[in-house]
VOPAGU-2260 file (C-alpha; in pm, 1 decimal, decimal comma):
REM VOPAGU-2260
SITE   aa  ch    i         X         Y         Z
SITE  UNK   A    0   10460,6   11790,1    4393,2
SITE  UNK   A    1   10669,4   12105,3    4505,7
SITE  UNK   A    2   10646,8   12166,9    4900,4
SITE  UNK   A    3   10825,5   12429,0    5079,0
SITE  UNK   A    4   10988,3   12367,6    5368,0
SITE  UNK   A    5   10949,8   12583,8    5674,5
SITE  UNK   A    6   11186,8   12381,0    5932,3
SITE  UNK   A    7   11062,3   12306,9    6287,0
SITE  UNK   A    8   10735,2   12497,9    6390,7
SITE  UNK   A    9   10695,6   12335,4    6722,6
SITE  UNK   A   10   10998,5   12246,5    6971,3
SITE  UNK   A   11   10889,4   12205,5    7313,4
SITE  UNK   A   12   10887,6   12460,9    7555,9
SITE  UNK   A   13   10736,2   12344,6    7855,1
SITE  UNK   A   14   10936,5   12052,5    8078,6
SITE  UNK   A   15   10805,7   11864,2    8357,7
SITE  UNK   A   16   10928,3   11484,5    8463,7
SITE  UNK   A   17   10687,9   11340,3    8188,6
SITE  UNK   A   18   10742,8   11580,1    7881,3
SITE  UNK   A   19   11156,3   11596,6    7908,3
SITE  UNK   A   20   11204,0   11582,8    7497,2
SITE  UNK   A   21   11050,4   11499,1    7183,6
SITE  UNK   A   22   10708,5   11588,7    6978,2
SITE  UNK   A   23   10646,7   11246,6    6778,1
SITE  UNK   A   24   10398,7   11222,8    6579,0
SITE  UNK   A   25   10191,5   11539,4    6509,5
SITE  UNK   A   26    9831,8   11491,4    6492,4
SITE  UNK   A   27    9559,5   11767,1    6374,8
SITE  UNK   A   28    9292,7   11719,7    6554,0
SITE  UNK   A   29    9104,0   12055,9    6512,7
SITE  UNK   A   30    9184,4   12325,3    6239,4
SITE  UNK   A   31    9018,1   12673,3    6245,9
SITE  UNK   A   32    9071,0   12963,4    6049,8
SITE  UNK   A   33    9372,8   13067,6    6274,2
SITE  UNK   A   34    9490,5   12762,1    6439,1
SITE  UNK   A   35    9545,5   12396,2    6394,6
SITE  UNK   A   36    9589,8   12212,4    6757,1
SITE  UNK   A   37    9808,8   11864,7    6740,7
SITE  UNK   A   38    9850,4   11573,4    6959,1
SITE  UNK   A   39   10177,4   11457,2    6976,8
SITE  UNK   A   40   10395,7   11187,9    7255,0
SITE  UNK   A   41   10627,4   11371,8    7445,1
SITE  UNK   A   42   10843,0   11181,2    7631,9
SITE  UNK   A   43   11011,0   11091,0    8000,7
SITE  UNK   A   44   11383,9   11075,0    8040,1
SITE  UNK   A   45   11282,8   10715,9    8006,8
SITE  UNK   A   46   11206,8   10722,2    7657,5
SITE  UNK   A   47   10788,1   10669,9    7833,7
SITE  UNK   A   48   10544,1   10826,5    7582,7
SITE  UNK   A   49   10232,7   11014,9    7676,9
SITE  UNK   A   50    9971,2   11234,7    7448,2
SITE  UNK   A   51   10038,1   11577,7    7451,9
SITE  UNK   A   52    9835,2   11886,9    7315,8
SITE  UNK   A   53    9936,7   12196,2    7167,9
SITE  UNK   A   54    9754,1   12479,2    6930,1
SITE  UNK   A   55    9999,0   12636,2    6691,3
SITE  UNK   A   56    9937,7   12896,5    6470,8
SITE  UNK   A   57   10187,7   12768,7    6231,6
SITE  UNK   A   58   10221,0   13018,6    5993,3
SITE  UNK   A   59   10401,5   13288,3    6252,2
SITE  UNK   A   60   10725,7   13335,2    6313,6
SITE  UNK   A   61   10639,3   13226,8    6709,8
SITE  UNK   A   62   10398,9   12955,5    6601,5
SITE  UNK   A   63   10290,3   12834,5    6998,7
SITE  UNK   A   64    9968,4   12949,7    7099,1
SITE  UNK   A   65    9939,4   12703,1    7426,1
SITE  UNK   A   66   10086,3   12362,7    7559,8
SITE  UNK   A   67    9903,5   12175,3    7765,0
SITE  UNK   A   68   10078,9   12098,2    8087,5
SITE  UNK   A   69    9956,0   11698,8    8182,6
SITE  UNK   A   70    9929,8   11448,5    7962,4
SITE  UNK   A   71    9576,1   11377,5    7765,7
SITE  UNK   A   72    9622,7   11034,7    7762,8
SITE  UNK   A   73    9858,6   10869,0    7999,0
SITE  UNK   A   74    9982,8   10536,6    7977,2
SITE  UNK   A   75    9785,5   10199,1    8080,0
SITE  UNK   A   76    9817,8   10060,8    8432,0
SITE  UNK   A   77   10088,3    9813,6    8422,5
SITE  UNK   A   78   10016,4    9478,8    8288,4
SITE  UNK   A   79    9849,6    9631,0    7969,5
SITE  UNK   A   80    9911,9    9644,5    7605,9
SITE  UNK   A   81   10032,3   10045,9    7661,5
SITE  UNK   A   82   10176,9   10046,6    7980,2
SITE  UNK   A   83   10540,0   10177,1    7835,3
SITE  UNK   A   84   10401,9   10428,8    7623,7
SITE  UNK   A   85   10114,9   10554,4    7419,0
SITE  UNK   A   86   10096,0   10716,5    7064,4
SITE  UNK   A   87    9821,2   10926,8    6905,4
SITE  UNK   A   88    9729,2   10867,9    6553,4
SITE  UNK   A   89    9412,9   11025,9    6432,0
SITE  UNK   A   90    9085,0   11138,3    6586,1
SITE  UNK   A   91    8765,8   11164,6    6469,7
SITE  UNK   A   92    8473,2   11340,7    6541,9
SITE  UNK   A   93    8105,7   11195,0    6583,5
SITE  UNK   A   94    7809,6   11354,3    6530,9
SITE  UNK   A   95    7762,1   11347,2    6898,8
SITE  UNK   A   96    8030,0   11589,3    6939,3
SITE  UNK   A   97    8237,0   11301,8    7104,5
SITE  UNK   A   98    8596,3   11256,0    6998,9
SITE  UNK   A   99    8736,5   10961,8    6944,6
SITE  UNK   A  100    9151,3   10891,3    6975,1
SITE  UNK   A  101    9274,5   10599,6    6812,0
SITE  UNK   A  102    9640,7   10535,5    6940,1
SITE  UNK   A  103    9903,4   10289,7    6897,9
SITE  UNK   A  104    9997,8   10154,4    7314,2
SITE  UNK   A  105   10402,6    9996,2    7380,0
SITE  UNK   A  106   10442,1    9692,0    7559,8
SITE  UNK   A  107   10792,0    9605,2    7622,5
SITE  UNK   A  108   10856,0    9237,5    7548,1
SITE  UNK   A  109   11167,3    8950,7    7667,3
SITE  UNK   A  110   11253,2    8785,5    7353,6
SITE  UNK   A  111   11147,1    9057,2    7081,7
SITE  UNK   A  112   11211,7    9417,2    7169,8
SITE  UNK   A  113   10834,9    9554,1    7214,6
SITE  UNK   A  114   10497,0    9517,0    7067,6
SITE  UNK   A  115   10261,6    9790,4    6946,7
SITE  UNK   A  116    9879,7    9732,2    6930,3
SITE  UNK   A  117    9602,2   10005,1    6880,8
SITE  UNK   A  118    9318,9   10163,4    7159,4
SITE  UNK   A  119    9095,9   10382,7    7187,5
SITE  UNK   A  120    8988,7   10679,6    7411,1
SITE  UNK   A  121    8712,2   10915,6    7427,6
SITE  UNK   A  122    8609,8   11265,3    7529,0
SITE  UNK   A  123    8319,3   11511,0    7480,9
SITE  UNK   A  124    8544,2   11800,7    7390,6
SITE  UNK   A  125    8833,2   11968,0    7313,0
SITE  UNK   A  126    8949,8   12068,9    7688,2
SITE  UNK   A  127    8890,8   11733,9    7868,2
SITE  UNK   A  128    9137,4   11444,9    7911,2
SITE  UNK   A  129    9063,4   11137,8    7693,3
SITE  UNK   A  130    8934,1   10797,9    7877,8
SITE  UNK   A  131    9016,4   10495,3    7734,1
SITE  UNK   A  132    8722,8   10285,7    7632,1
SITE  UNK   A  133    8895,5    9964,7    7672,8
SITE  UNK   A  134    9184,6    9916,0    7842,9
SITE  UNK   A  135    9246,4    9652,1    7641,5
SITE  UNK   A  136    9349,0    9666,9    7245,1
SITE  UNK   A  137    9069,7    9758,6    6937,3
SITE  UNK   A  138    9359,1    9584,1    6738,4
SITE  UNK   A  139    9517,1    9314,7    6909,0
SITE  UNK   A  140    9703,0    9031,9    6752,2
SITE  UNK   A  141    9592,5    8736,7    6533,3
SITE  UNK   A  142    9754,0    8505,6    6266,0
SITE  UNK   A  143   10002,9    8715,0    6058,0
SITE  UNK   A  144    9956,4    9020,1    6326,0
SITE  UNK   A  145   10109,8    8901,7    6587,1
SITE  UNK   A  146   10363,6    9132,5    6737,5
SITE  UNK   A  147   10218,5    9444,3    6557,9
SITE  UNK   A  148    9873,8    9643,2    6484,3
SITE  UNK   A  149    9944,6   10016,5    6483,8
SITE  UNK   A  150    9919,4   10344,2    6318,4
SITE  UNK   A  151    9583,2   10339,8    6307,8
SITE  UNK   A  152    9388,4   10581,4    6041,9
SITE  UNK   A  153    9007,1   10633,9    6072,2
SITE  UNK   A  154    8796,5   10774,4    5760,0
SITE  UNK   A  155    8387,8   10794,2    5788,5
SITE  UNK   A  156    8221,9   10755,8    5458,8
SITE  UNK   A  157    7823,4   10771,2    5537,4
SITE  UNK   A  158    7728,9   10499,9    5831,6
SITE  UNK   A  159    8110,9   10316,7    5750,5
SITE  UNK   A  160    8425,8   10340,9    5913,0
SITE  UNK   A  161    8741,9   10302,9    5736,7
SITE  UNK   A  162    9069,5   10185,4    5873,1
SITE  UNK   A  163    9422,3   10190,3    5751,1
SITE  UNK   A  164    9673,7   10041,7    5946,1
SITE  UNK   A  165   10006,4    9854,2    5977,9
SITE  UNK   A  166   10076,8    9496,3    6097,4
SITE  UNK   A  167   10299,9    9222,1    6082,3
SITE  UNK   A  168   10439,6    8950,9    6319,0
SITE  UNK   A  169   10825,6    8889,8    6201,4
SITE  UNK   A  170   11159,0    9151,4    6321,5
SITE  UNK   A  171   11475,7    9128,4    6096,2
SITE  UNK   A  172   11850,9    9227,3    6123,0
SITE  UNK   A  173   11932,3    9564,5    5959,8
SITE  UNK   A  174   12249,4    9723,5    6002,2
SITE  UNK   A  175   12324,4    9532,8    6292,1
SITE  UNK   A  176   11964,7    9638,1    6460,6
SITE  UNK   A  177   11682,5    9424,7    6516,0
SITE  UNK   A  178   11348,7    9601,1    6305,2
SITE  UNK   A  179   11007,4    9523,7    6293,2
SITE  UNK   A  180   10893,0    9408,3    5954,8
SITE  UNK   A  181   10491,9    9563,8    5923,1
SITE  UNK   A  182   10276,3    9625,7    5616,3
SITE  UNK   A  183    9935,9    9823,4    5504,5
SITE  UNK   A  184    9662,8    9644,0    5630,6
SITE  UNK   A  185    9282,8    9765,8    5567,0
SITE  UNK   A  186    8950,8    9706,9    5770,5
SITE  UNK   A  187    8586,0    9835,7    5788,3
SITE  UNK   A  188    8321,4    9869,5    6068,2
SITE  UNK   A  189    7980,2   10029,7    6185,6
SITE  UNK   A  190    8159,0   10065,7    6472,9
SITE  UNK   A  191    8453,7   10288,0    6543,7
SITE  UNK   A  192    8482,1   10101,5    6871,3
SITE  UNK   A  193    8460,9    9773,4    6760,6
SITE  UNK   A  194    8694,6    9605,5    6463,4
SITE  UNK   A  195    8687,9    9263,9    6360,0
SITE  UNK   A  196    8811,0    8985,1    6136,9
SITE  UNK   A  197    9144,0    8997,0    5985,3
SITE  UNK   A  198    9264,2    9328,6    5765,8
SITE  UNK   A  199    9304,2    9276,8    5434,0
SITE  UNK   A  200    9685,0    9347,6    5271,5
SITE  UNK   A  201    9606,2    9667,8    5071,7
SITE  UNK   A  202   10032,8    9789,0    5044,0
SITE  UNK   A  203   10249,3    9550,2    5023,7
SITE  UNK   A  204   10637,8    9571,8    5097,0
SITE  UNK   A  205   10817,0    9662,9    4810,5
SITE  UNK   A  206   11200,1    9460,6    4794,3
SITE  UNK   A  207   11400,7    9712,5    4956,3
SITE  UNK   A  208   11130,5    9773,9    5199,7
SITE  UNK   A  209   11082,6    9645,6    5519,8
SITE  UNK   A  210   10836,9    9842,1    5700,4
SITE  UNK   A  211   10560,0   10125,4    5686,8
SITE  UNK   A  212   10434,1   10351,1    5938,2
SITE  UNK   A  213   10140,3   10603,0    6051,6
SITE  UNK   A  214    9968,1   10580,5    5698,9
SITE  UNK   A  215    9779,1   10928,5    5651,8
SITE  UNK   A  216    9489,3   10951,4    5369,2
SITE  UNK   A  217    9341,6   11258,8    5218,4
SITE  UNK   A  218    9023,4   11228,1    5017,0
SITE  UNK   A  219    9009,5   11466,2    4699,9
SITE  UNK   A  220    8754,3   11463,1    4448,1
SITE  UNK   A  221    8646,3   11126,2    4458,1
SITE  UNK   A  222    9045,4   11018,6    4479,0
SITE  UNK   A  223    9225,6   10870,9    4798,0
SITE  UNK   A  224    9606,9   10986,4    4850,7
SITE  UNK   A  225    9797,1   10795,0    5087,1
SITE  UNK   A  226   10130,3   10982,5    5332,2
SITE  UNK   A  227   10335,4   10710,1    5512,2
SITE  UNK   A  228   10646,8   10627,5    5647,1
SITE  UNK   A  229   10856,4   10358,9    5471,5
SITE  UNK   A  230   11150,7   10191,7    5636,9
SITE  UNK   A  231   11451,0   10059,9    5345,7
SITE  UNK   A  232   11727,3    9905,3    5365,4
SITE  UNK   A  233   11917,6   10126,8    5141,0
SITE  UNK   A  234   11896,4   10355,5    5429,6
SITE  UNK   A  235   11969,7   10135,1    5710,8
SITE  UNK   A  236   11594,5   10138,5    5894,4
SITE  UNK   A  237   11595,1   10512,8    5888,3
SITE  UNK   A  238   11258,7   10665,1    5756,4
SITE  UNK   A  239   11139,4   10813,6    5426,7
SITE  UNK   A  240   10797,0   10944,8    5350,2
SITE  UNK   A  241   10617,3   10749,0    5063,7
SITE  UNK   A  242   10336,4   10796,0    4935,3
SITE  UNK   A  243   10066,2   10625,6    4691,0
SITE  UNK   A  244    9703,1   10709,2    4543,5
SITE  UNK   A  245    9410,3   10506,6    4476,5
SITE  UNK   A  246    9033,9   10513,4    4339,3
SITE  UNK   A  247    8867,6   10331,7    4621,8
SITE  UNK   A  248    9141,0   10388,9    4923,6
SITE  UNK   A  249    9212,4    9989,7    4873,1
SITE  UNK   A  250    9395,3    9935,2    4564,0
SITE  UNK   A  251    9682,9   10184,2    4585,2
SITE  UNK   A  252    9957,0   10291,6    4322,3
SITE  UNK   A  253   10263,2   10379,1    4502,3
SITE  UNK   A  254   10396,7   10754,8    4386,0
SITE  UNK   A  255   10701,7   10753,9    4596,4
SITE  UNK   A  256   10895,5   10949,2    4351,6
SITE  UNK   A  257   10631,7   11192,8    4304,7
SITE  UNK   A  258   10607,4   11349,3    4657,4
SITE  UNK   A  259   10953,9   11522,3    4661,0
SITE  UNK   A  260   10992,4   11574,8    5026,0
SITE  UNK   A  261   11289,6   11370,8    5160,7
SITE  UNK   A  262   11569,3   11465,3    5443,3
SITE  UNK   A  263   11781,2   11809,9    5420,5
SITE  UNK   A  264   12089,8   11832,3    5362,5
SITE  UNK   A  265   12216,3   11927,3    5713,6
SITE  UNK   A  266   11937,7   11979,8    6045,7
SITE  UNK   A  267   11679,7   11831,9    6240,7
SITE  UNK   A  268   11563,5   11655,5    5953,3
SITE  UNK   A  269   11920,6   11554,3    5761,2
SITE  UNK   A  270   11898,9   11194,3    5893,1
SITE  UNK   A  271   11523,5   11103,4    5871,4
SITE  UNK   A  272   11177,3   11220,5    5763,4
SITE  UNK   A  273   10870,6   11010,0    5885,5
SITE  UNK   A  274   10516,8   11058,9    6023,2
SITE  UNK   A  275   10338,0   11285,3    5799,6
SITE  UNK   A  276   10035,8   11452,3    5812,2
SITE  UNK   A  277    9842,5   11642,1    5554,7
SITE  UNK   A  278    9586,6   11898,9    5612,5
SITE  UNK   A  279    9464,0   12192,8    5426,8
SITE  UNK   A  280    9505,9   12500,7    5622,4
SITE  UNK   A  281    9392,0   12868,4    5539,3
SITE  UNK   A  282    9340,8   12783,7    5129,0
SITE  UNK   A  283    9704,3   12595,2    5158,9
SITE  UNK   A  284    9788,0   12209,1    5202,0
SITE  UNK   A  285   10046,6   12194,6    5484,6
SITE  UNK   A  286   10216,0   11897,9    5551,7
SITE  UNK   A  287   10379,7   11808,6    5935,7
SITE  UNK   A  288   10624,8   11537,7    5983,1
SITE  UNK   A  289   10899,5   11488,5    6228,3
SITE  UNK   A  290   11276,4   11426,5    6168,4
SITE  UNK   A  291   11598,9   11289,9    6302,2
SITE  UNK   A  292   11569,4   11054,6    6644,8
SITE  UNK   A  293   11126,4   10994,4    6554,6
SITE  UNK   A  294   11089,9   11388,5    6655,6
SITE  UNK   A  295   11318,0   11431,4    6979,3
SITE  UNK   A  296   11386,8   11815,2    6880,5
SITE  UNK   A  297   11022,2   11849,5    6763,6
SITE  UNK   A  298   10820,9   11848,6    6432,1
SITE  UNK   A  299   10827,9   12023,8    6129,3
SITE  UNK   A  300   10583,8   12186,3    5811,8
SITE  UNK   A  301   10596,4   12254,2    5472,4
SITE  UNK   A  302   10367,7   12401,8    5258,0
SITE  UNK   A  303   10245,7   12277,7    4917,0
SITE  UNK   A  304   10355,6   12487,9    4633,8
SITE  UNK   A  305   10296,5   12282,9    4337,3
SITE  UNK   A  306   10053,5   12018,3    4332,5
């Protein structure tokens, strides 16, 4: 693949008490033929995470078409699984109309650092502020998921519902930091709202891996491509997109080398590249991912030249 990169398209312009920096994690949620309008966490002074919204057209110069002032998803009342932050991941849209937000919640912890499970929320359109359905996880923990369920990814295919996700239950020392340790974990449902049994291992760590994140799948003529984040050691904990392909979104090939989008040489995106999302976008595939410090300055594009 050849991509283009385009450099930041969104950095923040409106500040209140709750959105004081960053744009982690961009989400498309809704792409017409002149705008594409993300969800991302914008953050407290306090490093606290709430869902943002913002339509961009992102092909102009001054990309911001509107910011949404209050959070669409705060965080959980204290005592929950998201009380110290929430993440969007995907959404998906029923039949109904109704949207559905799956989203990764932070619960700070004594003797590990945090732990991330997954919710849901719902709304009946584009201008209202999601409700959670639960207010407890969709993913919480079992055996061999204990401290982590996140990054949730929701495909329908017919009447089925198709997750991708990461979990694990183990943190290790890298470069003198503690880490979470998470793999690729798959499940399926008749029920976006409800997910059981145990996900099945569908990406494995490779050996200088010790984590993935926010796992991203496109569906192309009849073939599954798979965007993620992959923590290494060779680079200290510090992101780098992967990415992998597969005939039945389950038994994936890792690609890494074939996706050639990595860090710049200097910028907002010099130290890390992580969280993509791939969407085509007037006849182009456009790719938006955030940089150094998880997106603190914002998030960038690129645009596919080369397939």
């Amino acid at each position: 693949m050849k991509w283009r990169k385009l450099g930041l398209i969104y950095q923040p312009t409106f500040q209140s008490s709750l959105f004081e920096h960053s744009a982690m994690v961009p989400t498309p949620i809704a792409v017409t033929d002149d705008s594409i309008t993300f969800l991302v966490t914008r953050c407290s002074k306090d490093g606290i995470g709430r869902a943002a919204q913002v339509t961009l057209a992102p092909e102009r110069t001054s990309p911001i078409l509107s910011e949404v002032p209050e959070p669409v998803l705060d965080i959980g009342r204290p005592g929950m699984f998201d009380d110290n932050g929430v993440v969007p991941c995907c959404q998906i849209s029923l039949p109904s109309g109704q949207q559905i937000l799956y989203y990764v919640g932070f619960e700070l912890s004594t003797k590990i650092r945090y732990r991330l499970f997954s919710g849901a929320a719902v709304r009946e359109n584009g201008s209202d502020p999601f409700v959670r359905k639960y207010e407890t996880p969709i993913l919480d923990r079992r055996p061999g998921e204990a401290f982590f369920r996140g990054g949730p990814f929701v495909l329908q295919e017919g009447n089925l519902f198709r997750m991708w996700y990461v979990a694990g239950d183990e943190w290790i020392e890298v470069g003198g930091h503690s880490k979470p340790v998470y793999e690729l974990r798959y499940l399926e449902s008749s029920d976006p709202l409800s997910w059981n049994g145990p996900g099945q291992v569908c990406l494995r760590l490779g050996p200088d891996d010790h984590g993935f994140g926010r796992p991203w799948i496109v569906k192309s003529d009849g073939r599954y491509q798979l965007f993620f984040s992959r923590r290494s050691l060779k680079h200290q904990g510090a992101y780098r997109l992967g990415y992998a392909e597969s005939d039945n979104g389950i038994d994936w090939h890792r690609k890494d080398s074939e996706l050639n989008l990595d860090v710049s040489e200097a910028g907002w995106d010099s130290q890390a590249i992580m969280y993509s999302a791939v969407v085509k976008y007037q006849n182009q595939t456009w790719c938006f991912y955030n940089g150094n410090e998880f997106g603190r300055e914002g998030f960038g594009a690129a645009v596919l030249e080369e397939p």
